[in-house]
PASEKOL-749081 format. One line per 10 residues: number of its first residue (from 1); their letters; for each residue x, y, z of C-alpha. Coordinates in steps of 0.001 Angstrom, whole numbers, plus 500000, padded with zeros to 6 digits. Each point is the difference from the previous one (the first is absolute). Layout:
NUM = A = X Y Z  ...
***
This chain:
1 = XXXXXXXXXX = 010813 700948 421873  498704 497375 502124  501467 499983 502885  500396 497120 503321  499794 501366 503362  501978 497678 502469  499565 501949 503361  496325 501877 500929  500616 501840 502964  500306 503530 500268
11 = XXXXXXXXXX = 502390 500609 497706  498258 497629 496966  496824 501950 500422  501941 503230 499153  501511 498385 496890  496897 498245 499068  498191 503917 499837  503349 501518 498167  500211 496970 497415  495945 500281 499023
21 = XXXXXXXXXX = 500640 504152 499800  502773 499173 497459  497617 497307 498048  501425 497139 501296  498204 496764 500837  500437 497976 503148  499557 496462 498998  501013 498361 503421  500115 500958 503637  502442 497120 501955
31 = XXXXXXXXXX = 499402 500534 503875  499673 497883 503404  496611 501899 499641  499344 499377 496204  498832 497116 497866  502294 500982 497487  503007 497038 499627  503355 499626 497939  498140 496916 498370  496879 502538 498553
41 = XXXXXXXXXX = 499447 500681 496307  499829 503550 500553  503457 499988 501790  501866 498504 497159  498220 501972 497370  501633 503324 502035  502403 501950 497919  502011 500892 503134  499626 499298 503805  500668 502984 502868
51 = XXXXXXXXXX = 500867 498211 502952  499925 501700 503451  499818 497465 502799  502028 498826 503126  504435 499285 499721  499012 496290 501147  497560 499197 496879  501742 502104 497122  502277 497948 498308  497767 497129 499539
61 = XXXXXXXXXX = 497288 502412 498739  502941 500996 497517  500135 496392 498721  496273 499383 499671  500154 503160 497749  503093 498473 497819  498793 496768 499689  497458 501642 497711  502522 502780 498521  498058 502658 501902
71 = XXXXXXXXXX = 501912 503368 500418  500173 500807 503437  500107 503408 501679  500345 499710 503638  500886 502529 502938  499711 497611 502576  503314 500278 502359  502186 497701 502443  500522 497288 497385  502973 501022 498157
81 = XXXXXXXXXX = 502437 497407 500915  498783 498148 497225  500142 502950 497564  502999 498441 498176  497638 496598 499053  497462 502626 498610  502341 501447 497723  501031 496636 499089  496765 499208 498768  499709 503670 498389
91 = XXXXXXXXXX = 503631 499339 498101  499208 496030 499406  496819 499251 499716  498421 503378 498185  497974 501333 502726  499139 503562 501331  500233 500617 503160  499595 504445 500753  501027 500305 504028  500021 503139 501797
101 = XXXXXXXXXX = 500355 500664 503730  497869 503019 499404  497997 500936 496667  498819 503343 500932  501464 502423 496853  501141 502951 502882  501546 497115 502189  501603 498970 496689  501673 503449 499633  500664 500451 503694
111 = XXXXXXXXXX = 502661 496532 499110  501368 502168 497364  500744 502822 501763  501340 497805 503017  502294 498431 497646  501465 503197 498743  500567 501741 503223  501611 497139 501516  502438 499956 496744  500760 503730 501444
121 = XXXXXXXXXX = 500654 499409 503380  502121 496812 499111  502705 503143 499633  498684 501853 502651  501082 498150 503502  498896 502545 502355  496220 498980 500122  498744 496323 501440  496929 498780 498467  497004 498831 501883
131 = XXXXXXXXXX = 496749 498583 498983  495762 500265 502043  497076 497844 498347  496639 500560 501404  497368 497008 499025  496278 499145 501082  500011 497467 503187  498860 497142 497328  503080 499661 497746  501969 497393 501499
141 = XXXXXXXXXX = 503311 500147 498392  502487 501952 501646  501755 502059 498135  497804 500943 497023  501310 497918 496896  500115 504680 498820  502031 500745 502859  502476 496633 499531  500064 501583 496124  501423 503432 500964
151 = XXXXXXXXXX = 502274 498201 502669  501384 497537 497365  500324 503035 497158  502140 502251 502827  502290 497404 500754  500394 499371 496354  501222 503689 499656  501538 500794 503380  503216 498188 500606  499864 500839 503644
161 = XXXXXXXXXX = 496731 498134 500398  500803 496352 500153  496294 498120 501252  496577 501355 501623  498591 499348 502803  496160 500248 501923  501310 502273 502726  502383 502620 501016  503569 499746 498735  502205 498517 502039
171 = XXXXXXXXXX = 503416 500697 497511  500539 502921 497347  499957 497020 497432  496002 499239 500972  497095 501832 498367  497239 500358 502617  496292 499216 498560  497599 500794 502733  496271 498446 499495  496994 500999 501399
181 = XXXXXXXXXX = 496518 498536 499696  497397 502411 501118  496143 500155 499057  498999 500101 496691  503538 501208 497960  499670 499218 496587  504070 500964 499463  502450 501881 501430  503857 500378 499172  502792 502068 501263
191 = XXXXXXXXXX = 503714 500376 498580  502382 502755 502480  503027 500861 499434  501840 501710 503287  502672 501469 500375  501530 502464 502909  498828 503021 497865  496468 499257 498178  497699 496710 499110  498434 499761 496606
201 = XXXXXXXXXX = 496644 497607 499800  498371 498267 497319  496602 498937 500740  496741 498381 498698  497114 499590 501095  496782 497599 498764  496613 501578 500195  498246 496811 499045  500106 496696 498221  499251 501174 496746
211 = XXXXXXXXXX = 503266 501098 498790  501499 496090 500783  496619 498766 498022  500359 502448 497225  503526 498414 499433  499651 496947 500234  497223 500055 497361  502469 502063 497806  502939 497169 500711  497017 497555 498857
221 = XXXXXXXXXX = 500059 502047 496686  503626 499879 499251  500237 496375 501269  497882 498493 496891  501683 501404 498066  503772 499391 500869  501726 497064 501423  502708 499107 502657  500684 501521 503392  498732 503650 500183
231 = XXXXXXXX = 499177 502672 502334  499262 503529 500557  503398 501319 498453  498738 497917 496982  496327 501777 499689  501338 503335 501100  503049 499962 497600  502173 501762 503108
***
């Protein structure tokens, strides 16, 4: 699979490594720092694009990738108020767009399993729900596009839980995501339950960038070879 790189900092490099492990060919690096462009041969020729970059630039990287019906597999975050013209294009135009706020396999599991115990304790009122993410001092969105995914799945299943917020709860109706940025984190997320009596805690912890790069190459798989909007749920068959 040839494969277009758009994004070459730390987290690129760890993809670039995992893709050429699984046989894959990078056929174009697109970078402030790179040659590489959107107008290149060897970008067009790509069979699918991974895009990790900055909120501000994503969605026009998106549209350089369509223009030349290039599946696009991106986990960049902070962009998604213009998720619902991407799914336009998946559902009008034929295009393939796989999005994940995290594509680390265990991470993918811990949603699961968030999910399903917030189903539970939608019948069980006598715990409040709380959330910690722990980052390195260089990611700059605040909170993690993982952590706004477990917020946005509890409120889905908790009746009681009505919005999230970046700081202590101020009403029972908040869920509380408190972020931290210290040293070199790769990813750290908390889910407690309290109540009067006990606390239950789901947790997981990243012990490098190579689970994220090792799916992301594996949604680069599954995106050449299906179309429309996907994600994890799709590749993992949850």
């Amino acid at each position: 699979m040839k494969i277009a790189l758009i994004g070459y900092g730390k987290m690129g490099k760890e993809i670039e490594k995992v893709a050429i492990e699984r046989g894959h060919e990078i056929v174009s690096r697109i970078d402030l720092h790179t040659n590489d462009s959107f107008s290149d041969e060897n970008f067009k020729n790509a069979d699918v694009a991974i895009e990790f970059t900055m909120p501000e630039s994503a969605y026009n990287n998106y549209l350089k990738c369509f223009e030349n019906n290039i599946p696009v597999v991106s986990g960049t975050t902070g962009w998604l108020d213009k998720l619902d013209s991407i799914k336009q294009k998946c559902d009008k135009e034929g295009q393939t767009f796989f999005y994940a706020s995290n594509f680390s396999v265990g991470v993918n599991i811990f949603f699961e399993i968030n999910r399903q115990l917030a189903r539970i304790m939608n019948k069980i009122g006598d715990y409040d729900v709380s959330m910690e993410e722990v980052h390195h001092t260089q990611k700059l969105d605040s909170p993690s596009g993982t952590a706004i995914t477990l917020a946005e799945d509890i409120i889905e299943n908790i009746d009681r839980k009505t919005k999230w917020i970046n700081q202590p709860a101020k009403s029972p109706e908040e869920l509380s995501i408190i972020s931290k940025r210290e040293g070199t984190v790769p990813g750290i997320h908390t889910v407690k339950y309290d109540s009067e009596v006990d606390e239950i805690i789901i947790h997981h912890s990243a012990k490098s960038r190579k689970g994220f790069a090792l799916g992301a190459v594996l949604a680069a798989e599954f995106a050449k070879n299906n179309k429309g909007f996907l994600g994890m749920q799709d590749l993992l068959k949850f």
